[in-house]
C-alpha positions in Angstrom: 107.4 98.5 95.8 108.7 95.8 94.0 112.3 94.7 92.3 114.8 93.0 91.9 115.3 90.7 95.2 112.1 92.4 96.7 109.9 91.2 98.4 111.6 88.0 99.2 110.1 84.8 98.6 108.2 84.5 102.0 107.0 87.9 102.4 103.2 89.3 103.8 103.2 91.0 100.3 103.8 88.2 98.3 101.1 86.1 100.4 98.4 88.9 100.3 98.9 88.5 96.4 99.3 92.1 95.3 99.0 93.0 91.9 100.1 96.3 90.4 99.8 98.5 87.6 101.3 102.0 86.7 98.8 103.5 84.3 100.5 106.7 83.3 103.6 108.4 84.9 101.5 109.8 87.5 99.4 107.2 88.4 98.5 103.8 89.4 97.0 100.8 91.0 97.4 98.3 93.1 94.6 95.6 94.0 94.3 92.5 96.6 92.1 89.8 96.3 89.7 89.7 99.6 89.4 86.5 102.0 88.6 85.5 105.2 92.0 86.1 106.1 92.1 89.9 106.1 88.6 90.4 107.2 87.3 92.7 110.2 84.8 91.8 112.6 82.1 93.2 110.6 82.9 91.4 107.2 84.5 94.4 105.7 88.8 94.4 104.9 90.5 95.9 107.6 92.1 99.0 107.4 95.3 98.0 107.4 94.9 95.8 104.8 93.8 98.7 102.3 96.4 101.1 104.0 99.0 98.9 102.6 97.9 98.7 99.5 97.6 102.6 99.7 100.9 102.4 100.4 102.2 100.5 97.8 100.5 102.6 95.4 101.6 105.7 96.9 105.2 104.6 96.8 105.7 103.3 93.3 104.2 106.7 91.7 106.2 108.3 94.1 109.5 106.8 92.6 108.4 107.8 89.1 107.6 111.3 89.7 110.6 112.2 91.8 113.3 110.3 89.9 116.4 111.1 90.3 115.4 112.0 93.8 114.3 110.1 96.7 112.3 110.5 99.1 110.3 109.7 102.6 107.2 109.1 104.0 106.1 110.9 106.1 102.6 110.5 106.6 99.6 108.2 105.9 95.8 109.2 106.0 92.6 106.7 105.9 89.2 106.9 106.2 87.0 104.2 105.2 83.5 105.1 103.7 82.0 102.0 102.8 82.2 98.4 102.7 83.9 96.8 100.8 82.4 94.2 98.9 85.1 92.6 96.7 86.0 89.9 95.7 89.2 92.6 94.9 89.9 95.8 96.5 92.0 98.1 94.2 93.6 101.8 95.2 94.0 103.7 92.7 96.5 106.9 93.4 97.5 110.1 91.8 99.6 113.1 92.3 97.6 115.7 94.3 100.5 118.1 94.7 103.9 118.0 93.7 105.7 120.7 95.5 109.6 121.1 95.7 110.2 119.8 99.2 107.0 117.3 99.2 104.5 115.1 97.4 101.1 114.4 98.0 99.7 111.7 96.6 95.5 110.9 96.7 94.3 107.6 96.4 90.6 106.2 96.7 89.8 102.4 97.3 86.9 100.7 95.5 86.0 97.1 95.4 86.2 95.3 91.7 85.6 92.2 90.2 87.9 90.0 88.5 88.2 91.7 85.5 88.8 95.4 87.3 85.4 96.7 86.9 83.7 98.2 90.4 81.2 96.3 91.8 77.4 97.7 92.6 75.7 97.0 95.7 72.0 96.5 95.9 71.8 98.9 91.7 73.8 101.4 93.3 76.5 102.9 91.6 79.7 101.6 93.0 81.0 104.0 95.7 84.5 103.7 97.2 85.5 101.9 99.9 88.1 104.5 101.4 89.9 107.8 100.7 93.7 107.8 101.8 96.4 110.5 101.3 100.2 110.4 101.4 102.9 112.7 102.2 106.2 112.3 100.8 109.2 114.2 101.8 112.0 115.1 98.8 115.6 113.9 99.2 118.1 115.0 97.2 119.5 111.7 95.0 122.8 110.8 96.0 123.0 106.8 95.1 121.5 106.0 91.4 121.8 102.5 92.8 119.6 103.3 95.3 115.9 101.0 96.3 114.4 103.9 95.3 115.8 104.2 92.1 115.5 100.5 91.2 111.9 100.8 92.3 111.5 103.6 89.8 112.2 101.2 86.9 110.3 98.9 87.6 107.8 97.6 84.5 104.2 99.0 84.1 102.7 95.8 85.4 103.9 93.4 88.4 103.1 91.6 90.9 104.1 90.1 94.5 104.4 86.5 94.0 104.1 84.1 97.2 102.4 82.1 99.1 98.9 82.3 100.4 98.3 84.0 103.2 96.7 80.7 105.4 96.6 82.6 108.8 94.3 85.7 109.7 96.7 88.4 109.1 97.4 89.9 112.4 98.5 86.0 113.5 100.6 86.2 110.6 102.6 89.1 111.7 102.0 87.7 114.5 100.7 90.1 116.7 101.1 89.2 120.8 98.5 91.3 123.2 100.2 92.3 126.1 98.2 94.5 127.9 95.0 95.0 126.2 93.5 98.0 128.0 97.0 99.9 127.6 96.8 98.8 124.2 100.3 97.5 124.6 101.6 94.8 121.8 104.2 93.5 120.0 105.0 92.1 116.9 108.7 91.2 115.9 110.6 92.4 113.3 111.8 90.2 110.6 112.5 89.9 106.7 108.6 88.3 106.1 107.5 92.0 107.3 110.6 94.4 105.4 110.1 96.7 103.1 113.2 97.5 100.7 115.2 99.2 103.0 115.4 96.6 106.0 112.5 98.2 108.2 108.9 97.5 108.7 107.0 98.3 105.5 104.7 100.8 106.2 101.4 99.3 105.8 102.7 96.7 108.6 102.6 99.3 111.0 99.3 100.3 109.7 98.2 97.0 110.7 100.2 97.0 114.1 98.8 100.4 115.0 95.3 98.8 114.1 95.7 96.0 116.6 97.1 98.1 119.6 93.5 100.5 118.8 91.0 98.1 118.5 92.5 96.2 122.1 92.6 99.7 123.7 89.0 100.9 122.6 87.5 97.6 122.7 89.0 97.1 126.6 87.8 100.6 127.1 84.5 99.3 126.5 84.2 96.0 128.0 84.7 94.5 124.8 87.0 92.0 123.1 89.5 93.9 121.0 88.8 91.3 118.3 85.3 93.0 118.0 86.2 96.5 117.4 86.3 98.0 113.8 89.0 100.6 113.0 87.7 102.8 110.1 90.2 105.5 110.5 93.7 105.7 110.8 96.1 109.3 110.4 99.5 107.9 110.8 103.3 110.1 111.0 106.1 108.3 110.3 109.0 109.3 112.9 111.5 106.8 112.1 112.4 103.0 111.0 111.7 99.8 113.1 114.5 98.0 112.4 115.4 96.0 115.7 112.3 95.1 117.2 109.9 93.7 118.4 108.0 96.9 118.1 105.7 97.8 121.0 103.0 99.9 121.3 100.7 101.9 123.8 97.6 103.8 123.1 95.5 106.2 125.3 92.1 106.7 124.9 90.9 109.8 123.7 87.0 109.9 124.2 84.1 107.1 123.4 80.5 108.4 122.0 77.6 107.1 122.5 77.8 104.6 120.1 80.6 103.1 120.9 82.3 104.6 118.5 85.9 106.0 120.1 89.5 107.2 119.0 93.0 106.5 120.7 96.7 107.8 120.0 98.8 105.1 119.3 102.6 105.0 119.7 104.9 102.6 118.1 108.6 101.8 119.5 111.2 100.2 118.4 112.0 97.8 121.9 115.9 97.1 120.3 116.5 99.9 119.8 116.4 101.9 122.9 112.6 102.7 122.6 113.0 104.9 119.7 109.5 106.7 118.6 109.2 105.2 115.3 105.3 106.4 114.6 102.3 108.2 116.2 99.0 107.0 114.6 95.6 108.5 115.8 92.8 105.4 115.6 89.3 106.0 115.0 87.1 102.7 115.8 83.7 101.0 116.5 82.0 98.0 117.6 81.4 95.8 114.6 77.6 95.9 115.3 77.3 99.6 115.0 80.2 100.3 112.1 78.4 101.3 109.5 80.7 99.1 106.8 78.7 95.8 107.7 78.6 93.7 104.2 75.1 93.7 103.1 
């Protein structure tokens, strides 16, 4: 979410270039523009890239519908289902189910063109990239000064204002592989990677828990992690990173004949005495057998 004093100057958000728009009270749209820099192995934006923007999206109608409340995430569900063709990728989220002790918020990704229409492939009509979901849990306000509540105020159209992103985004992070075939990593925590509250935004741990897969499946396999494509990710929230560096470790749940496989990833908060911060489940494939190759 954006506001006053967030994200800072040099932030990933503001380099990725996010641009948002709340289109009614219970819905909205986020959209990043699509380089090299945020590109999978197979041509198509990775994961974590769209899970953040899910994220964003997910967040700022969260603040709207629940004001004067706040509230948690507590879980974050991707499946991509096509590739995604750009030159912009755009979520757009609703409110699924607002209950009294949780939200659920949909959103589907589709690729656009510069003025916001979705882009064909081949004739076809456009389909979307991905499907994600969102669970929020409900906290009773206590603080009107609150991130949350200066999130909900925010205009209906903004936008994360930086630098570009020059790097591929996991050396941006940067991620360090330290044990590629325990799918151990590391990435330290740092204001360029906060979200509003001083902890690692959520669709950086997306992107964390993306790395530690694809270097645990690809190992598993012989293979470069580098040349895996994740095109699932089903991720709980447990707690903040807020100490770092966080490390990860992943075990291998099964591989198919494809090559296609799935891990469990954890995430831990190293300063902080090793605290489970978030269990992500990682679905992935070699780039030559993903199905989201750019045609």
């Amino acid at each position: 979410m954006a506001f006053a004093g967030y994200p800072p100057p040099e932030h990933l958000l503001g380099d990725l270039g996010m641009e948002a728009e709340l289109t009614t009270e219970t819905t909205a749209r986020v959209r990043t523009r699509v380089t090299p820099q945020v590109l999978s192995a197979d041509g198509g934006v990775r994961a974590g890239v769209l899970a953040t923007l899910v994220d964003i999206v997910g967040g700022a109608i969260a603040a709207r519908v629940l004001r004067p409340d706040w509230m948690a995430t507590a879980d974050l569900s991707i499946e991509l289902v096509g590739p995604p063709v750009g030159p912009w990728v755009e979520a757009r989220g609703s409110v699924l189910r607002r209950g009294r002790t949780t939200l659920v918020i949909e959103a589907l990704v589709v690729a656009v063109d510069e003025d916001g229409d979705d882009v064909a492939v081949d004739g076809r009509a456009p389909d979307p990239v991905a499907w994600a979901s969102m669970t929020f849990a409900v906290l009773p306000a206590t603080n009107a000064d609150s991130p949350v509540q200066l999130a909900a105020d925010l205009p209906m159209r903004w936008a994360f204002r930086g630098g570009d992103l020059e790097l591929p985004i996991m050396d941006a992070l940067p991620v360090t592989v330290l044990d590629a075939p325990a799918g151990r990593v590391s990435v330290p925590v740092r204001p360029y990677l906060h979200n509003s509250f001083g902890a690692v935004q959520g669709g950086v741990i997306a992107l964390i828990a993306e790395a530690a897969g694809a270097e645990a499946l690809g190992a598993a396999q012989g293979r470069h992690g580098a040349d895996m494509v994740v095109t699932d990710l089903q991720i709980a929230y447990l707690a903040l990173g807020k100490v770092g560096p966080i490390v990860t470790s992943a075990r291998v749940l099964a591989t198919g004949p494809d090559g296609r496989a799935g891990a469990v990833v954890e995430l831990r908060d190293g300063g902080a005495d090793d605290r489970l911060t978030t269990v992500v489940n990682v679905t992935a494939a070699p780039a030559d057998v993903t199905t989201r190759a750019v045609p």
